[in-house]
C-alpha positions in Angstrom: -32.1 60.0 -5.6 -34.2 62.7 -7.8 -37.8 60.7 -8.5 -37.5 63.1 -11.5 -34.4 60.8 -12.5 -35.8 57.3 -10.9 -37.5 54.6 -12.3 -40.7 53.7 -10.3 -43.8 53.3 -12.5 -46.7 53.1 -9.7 -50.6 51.5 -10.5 -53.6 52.6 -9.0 -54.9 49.7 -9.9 -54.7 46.6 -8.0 -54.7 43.3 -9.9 -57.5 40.7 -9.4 -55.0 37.7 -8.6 -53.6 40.4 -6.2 -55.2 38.9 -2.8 -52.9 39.7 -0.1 -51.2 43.1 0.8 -47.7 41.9 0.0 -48.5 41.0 -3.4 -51.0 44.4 -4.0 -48.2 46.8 -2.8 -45.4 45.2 -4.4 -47.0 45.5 -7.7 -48.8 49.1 -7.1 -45.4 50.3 -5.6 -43.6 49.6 -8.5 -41.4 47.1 -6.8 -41.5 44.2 -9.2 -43.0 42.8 -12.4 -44.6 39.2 -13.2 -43.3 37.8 -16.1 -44.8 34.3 -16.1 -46.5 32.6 -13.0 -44.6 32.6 -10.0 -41.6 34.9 -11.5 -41.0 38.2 -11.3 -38.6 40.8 -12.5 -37.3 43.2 -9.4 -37.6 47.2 -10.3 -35.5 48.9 -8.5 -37.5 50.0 -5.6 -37.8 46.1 -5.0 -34.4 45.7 -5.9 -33.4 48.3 -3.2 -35.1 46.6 -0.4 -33.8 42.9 -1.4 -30.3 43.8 -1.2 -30.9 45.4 2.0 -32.3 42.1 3.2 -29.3 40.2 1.4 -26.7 42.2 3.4 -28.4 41.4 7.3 -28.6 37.9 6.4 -24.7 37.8 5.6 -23.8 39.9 7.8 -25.3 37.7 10.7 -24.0 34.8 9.0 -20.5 35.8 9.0 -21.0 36.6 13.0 -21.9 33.1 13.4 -19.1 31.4 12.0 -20.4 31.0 8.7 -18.3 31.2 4.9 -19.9 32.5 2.2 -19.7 30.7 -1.5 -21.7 30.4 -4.3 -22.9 27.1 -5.7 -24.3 26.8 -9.5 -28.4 27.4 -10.0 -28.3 24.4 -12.3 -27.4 21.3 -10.9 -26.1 17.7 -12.3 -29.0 15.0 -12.1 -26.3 12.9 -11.0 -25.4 14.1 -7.6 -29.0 14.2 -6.6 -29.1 9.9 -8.3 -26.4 9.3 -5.5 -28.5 10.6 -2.7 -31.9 9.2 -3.7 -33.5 12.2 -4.2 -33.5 12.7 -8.3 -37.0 10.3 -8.6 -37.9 11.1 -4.7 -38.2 14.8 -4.8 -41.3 15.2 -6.8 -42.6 17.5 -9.6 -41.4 20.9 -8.2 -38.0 19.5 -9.5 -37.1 21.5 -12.7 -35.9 19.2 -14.8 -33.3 19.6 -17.6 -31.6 17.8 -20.8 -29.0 19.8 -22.2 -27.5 19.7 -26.0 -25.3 16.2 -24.6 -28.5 14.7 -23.3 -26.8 15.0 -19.8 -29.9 15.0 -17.2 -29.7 18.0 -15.2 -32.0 20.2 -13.1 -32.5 23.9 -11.7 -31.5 23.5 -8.2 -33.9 23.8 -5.6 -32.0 23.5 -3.2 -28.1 22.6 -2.4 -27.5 19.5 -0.1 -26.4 16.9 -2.5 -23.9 19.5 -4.6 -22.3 21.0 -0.9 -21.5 17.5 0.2 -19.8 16.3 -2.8 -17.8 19.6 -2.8 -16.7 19.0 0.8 -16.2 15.6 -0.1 -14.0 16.6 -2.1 -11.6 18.6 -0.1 -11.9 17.8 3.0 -10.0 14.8 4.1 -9.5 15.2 8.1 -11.5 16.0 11.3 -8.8 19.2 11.7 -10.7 21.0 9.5 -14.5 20.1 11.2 -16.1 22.0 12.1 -17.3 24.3 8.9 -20.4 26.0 7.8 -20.5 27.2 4.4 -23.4 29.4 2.9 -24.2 30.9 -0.3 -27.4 33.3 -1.6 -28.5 31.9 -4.5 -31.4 31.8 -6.6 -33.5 28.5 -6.4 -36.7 27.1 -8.4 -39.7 25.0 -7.6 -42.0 24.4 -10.1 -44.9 25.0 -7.1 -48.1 23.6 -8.6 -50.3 26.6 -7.9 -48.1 29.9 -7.6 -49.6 32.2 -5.7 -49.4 35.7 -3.1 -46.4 37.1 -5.3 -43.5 36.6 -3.9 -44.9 34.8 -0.9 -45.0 31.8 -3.0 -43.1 32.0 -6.4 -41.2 29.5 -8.3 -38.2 31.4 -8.3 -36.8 32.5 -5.3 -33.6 33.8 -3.9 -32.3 32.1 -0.4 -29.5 31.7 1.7 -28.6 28.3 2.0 -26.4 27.1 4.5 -24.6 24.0 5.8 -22.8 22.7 8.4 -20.2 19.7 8.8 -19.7 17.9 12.2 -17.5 14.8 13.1 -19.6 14.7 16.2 -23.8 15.0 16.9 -22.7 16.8 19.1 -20.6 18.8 18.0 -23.4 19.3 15.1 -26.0 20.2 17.5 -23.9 22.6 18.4 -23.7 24.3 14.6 -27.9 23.9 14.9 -27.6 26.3 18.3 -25.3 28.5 16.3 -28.2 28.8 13.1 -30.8 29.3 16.0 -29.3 32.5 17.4 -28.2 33.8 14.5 -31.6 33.6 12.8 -33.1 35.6 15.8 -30.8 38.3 15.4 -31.3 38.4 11.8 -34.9 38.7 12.3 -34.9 41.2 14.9 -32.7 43.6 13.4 -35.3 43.6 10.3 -37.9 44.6 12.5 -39.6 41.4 13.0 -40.8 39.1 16.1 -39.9 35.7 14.4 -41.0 32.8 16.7 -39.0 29.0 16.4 -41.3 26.2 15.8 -41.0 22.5 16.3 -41.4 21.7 12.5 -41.3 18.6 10.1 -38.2 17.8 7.9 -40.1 16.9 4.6 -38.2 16.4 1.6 -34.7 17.7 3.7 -34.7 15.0 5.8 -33.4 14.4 9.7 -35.1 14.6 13.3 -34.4 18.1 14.0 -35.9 20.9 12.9 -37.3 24.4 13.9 -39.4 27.0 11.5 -39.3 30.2 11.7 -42.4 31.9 11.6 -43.4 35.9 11.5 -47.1 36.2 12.6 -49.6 38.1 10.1 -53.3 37.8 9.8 -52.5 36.5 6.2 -50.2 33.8 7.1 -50.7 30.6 5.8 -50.2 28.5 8.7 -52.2 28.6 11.7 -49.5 28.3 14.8 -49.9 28.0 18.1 -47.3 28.7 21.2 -46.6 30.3 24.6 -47.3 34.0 24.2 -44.0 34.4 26.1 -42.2 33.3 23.2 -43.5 36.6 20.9 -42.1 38.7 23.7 -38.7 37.4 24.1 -35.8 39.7 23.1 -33.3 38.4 20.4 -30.5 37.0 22.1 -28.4 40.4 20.5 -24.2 39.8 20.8 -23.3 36.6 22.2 -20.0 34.4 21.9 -20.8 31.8 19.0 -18.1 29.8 20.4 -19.7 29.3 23.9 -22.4 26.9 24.8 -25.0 28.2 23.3 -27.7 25.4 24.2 -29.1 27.6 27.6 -29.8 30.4 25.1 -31.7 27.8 22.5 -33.5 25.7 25.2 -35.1 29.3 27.2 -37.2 28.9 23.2 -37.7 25.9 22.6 -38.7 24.7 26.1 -42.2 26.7 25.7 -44.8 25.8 23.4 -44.7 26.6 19.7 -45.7 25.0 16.8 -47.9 24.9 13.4 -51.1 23.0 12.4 -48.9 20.6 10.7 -46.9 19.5 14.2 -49.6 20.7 16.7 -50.1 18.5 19.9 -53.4 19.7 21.5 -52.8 17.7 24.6 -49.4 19.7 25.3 -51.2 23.1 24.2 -54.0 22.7 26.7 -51.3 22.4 29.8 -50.5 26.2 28.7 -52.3 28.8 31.1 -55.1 29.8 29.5 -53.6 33.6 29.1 -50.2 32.1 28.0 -52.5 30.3 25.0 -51.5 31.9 22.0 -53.3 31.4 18.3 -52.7 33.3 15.2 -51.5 33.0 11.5 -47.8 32.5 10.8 -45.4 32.7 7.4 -42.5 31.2 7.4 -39.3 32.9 7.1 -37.1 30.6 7.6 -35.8 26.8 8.6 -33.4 24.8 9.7 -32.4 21.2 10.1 -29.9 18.9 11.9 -29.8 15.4 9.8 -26.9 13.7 10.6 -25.8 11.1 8.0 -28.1 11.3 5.4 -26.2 13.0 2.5 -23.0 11.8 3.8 -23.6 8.0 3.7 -24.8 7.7 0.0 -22.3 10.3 -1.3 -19.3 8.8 1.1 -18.4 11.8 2.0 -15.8 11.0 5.1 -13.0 12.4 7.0 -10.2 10.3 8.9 -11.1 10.8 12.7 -8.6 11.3 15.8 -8.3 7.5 15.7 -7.4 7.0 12.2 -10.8 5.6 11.7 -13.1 7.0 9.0 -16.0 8.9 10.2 -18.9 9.9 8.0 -19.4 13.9 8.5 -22.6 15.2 10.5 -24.4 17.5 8.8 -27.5 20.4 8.9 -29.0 22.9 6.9 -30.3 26.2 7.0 -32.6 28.0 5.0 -33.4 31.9 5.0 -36.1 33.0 2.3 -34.2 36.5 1.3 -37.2 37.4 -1.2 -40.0 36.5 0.4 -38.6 38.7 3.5 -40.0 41.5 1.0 -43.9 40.0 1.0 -43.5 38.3 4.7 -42.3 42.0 5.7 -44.6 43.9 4.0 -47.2 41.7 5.6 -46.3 42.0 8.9 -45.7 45.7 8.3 -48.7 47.5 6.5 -51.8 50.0 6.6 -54.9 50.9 4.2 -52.4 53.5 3.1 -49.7 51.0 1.8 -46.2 49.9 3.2 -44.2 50.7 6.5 -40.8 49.6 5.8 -38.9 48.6 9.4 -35.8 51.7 9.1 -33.5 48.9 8.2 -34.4 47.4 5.3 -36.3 50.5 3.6 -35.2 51.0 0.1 -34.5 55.0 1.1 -34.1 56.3 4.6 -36.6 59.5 4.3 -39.1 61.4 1.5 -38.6 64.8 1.1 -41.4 66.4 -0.6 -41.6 69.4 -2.4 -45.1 71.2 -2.8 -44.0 74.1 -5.1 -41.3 73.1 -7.5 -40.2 76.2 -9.5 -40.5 78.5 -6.0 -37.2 79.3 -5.2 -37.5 79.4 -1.4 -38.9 75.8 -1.4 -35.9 74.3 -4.0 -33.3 76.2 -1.9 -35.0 74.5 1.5 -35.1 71.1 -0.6 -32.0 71.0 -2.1 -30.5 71.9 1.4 -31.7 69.0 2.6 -31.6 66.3 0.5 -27.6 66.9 0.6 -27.3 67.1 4.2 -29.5 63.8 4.4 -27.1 62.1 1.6 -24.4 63.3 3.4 -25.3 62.1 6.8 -25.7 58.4 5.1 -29.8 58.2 4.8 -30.4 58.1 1.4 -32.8 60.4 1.0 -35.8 60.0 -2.3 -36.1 63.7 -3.2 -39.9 64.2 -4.9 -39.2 67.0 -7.7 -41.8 66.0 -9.7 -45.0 68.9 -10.3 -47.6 66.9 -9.0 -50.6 67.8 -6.5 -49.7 67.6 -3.3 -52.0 64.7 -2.4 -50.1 62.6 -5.0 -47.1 63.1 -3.6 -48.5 62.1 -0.2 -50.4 59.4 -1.6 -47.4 58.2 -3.8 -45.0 58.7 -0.2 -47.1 57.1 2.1 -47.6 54.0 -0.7 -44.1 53.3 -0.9 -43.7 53.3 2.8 -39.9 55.4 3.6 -39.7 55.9 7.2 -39.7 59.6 7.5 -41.5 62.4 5.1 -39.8 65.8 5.2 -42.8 68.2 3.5 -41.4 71.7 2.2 -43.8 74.2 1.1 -44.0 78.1 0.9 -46.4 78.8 3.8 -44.3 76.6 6.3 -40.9 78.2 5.3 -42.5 81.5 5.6 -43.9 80.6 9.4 -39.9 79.1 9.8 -39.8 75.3 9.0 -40.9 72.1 7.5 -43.1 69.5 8.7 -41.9 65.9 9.1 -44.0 62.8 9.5 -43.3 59.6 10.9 -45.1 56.6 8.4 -45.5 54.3 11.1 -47.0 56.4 13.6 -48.5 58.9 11.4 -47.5 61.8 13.6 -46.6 65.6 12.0 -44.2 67.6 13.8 -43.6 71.2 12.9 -39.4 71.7 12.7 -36.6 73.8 11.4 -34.9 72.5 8.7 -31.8 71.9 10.9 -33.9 70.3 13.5 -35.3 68.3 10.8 -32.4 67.0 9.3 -31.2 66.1 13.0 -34.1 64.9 14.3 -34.0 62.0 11.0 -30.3 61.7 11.1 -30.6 60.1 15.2 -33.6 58.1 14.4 -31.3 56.1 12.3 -28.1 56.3 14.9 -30.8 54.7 17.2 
């Protein structure tokens, strides 16, 4: 992409509700807009990196097991009467009447509506077990909207949820969630620890968050410092035992203010002790019956008894990956996207549009880039240098490839890193390779 031809009006300024770097960058980068409190419109830069997250997240869900759907954003009042949860679930319920005076709300979230679909068609334990997923847009009306997309009212998530004849054989979905949520957090970059957590409005006895730490996380958390060190379980066989893999986590320490134990955090060493600020990326829950015993939702068992299905869920917060990254992933200079979900894979900057050597150079390599599957933001724009650095360093791409006369003349470019801030002096075919295997690696 030419930024001549691209869409990406950046702000010096940074707004006064803007308090945390997620929320400043997004807006100065050009990445979203606010439209009322707590919703934003995605510009394309943000739109970029949000589908980049989209496609991990299904991607490890399909290696799991898992089938993708998609499920309404506005929901029927009265699948959520049959569960309980219509008058239970509080005021960051949307609700709706439409044109009929049918009661009906803007979903945030999918339990009651996936069990009466599986209710539906499912009729015998032959076809257990199943986890279903879709990435949908939710809303909660949050009383106090706040940090951008770290705490909106609309949101997009992947939803997931499994069915079970057994708890066992349920647990055994929840294992599956575990690992996959790992890997899908590793391969964005991120050290994303399981916590004991409660169930709150979800329900069950079961649950893990899971939570990136960031000095402007909204949890305080506390765990075994082994656990931030632990590799991501990488390819495994989802349709092994999986519970070795899941208990090597959750038999250390870890856990937020909300579920802390200080007793059990004392018997830590004290340089295993770890404390720091946490935001959550994701959760998951095992609750057995509850959906499936108000909604009936049963299947004929081996014995030609009636079982009521076991059932979890499992939550993945696709765009606020965008702040929870950005605020794991930052300096004073602006973002440092992980190479997997930046919105292009390198900058190339151009310090003398109009010379000919330097277009040549630039053209040169913005097509061998394109063609070599990075996706390269060409800046052809006649700026000052330092904007372009400024404007390149804001927005965070992983690699800067800076063209100018004098460095052509002396035979090359200069590429910088953004996360290390080294400059390396390189031939233009050395730096197109030397980008090209830093995203084969």
């Amino acid at each position: 992409m030419r930024l001549s031809r691209y869409f990406l009006p950046l702000s010096k300024e940074t707004p006064a509700d803007a308090t945390i770097a997620s929320h400043q960058y997004m807006l100065r980068a050009g990445m979203m807009k606010q439209n009322s409190a707590g919703i934003y419109s995605w510009l394309p830069l943000g739109h970029k990196v949000l589908k980049k997250i989209e496609q991990i997240v299904r991607e490890e869900q399909n290696r799991a097991g898992a089938i993708e759907m998609l499920m309404p954003t506005i929901q029927s009042a009265d699948l959520w009467k049959e569960t309980g949860r219509y008058d239970a679930y509080g005021p960051e319920m949307l609700r709706i009447v439409d044109r009929h005076e049918r009661e009906m709300l803007y979903g945030p979230t999918n339990e009651d509506m996936i069990t009466d679909i599986f209710r539906t068609f499912t009729r015998s334990y032959k076809e257990l077990p199943k986890i279903l997923y879709h990435i949908q847009w939710k809303f909660r009306d949050e009383r106090r909207p706040r940090f951008g997309v770290m705490r909106g009212r609309e949101f997009l998530m992947k939803d997931a949820y499994s069915f079970d004849l057994t708890e066992e054989d349920a647990r055994a979905s929840y294992n599956k969630m575990f690992i996959a949520y790992l890997n899908t957090f590793n391969r964005m970059g991120l050290k994303a620890v399981p916590m004991r957590a409660d169930t709150g409005p979800i329900g069950g006895d079961l649950s893990h968050e899971f939570i990136i730490l960031a000095e402007t996380g909204e949890s305080e958390v506390f765990c075994h410092a082994d656990l931030v060190n632990m590799a991501a379980p990488g390819a495994v066989d989802f349709e092994s035992d999986l519970q070795a893999l899941v208990d090597q986590r959750t038999a250390l320490y870890a856990a937020t203010d909300e579920m802390h134990n200080p007793e059990e955090f004392e018997q830590i060493p004290d340089d295993k002790r770890l404390t720091a600020r946490g935001i959550e990326v994701g959760h998951i829950f095992y609750f057995g019956e509850k959906y499936s015993q108000p909604m009936k939702a049963k299947v004929m068992g081996p014995d030609g008894q009636e079982i009521f299905i076991k059932m979890g869920s499992y939550g993945i917060g696709v765009s606020r990956l965008v702040g929870g990254i950005i605020e794991a992933s930052h300096d004073e200079n602006g973002i440092i996207w992980p190479k997997a979900v930046a919105p292009f894979g390198a900058g190339i900057i151009n310090l003398k549009v109009g010379d000919e050597d330097t277009d040549t150079a630039c053209e040169n390599i913005y097509h061998a880039l394109a063609l070599a599957g990075i996706d390269p933001l060409y800046d052809d724009r006649s700026d000052r240098g330092g904007v372009k650095f400024s404007r390149m360093d804001l927005i965070g791409l992983p690699y800067q490839i800076i063209v100018g006369p004098r460095g052509l003349k002396e035979g090359g470019v200069e590429v910088k890193t953004r996360s290390t801030g080294e400059r390396e002096n390189l031939s233009i075919d050395e730096a197109i390779n030397f980008v090209t295997e830093q995203f084969k690696a």
